[in-house]
N, C-alpha and C positions, 0 to 999 in steps of 0.2 A: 504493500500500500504506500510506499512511499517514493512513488515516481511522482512525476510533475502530471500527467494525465487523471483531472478529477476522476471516482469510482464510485458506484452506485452507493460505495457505504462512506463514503466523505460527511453525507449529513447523519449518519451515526454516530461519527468521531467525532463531528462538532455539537453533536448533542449529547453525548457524552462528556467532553469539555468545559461542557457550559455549564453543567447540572450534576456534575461531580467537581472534587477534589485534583480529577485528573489531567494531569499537562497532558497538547495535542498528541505528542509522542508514545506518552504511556496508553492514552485511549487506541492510539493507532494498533498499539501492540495488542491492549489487551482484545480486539476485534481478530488481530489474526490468531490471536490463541480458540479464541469460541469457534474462528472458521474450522481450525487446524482439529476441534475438539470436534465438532461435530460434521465433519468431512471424513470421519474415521470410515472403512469397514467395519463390516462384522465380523471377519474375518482379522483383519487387525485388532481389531477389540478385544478378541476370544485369545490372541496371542499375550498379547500386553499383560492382561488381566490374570490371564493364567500364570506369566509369569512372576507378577507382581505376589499373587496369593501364594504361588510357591513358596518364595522369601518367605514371606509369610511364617511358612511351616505348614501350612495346610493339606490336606493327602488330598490327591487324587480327582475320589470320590466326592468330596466335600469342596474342591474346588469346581468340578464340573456339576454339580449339582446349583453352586452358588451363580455359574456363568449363564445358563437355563434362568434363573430369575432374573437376573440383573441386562440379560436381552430382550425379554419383554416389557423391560421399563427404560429403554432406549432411545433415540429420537429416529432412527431407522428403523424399518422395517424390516427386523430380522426373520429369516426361514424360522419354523421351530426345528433346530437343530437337534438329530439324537445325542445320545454320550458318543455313540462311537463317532457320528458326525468331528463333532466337536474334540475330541480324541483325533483324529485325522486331517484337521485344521494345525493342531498345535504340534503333533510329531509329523504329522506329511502321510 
């Protein structure tokens, strides 16, 4: 967003600016973090996510059980994926 070509979300950032706390910059940014956050796959999602709960500590089962809830309250329109789907997303 930070070429000299106005962009359809320029009056976001400057309403963002105006009606927050935020310098033009940081609204800039924080518009491309929600792009960047909601431009995800599902497929991407199910990677990240699983990887993340790993860390975690979490097995397996309890992480792909957690991954099934948490893509029906998504902003895409995920498949309902099975375990094994979703198992073959994250190992191939």
């Amino acid at each position: 967003m930070n070429n000299a070509e106005p962009t359809d979300l320029d009056d976001l950032v400057e309403y963002l600016a105006r009606t927050t706390r935020l310098e033009r910059g940081q609204a800039e940014r924080l518009v491309d973090e929600v792009l960047s956050f909601l431009g995800e796959l599902p497929e991407q999602f199910v990677r990240r996510r699983h990887l993340e709960l790993q860390r975690q500590g979490l097995s397996n089962a309890l992480i792909f059980a957690r991954l099934d809830q948490e893509l029906s309250r998504r902003r895409f329109a995920a498949p309902a994926y099975s375990r094994r789907q979703l198992r073959r997303i994250v190992y191939g």
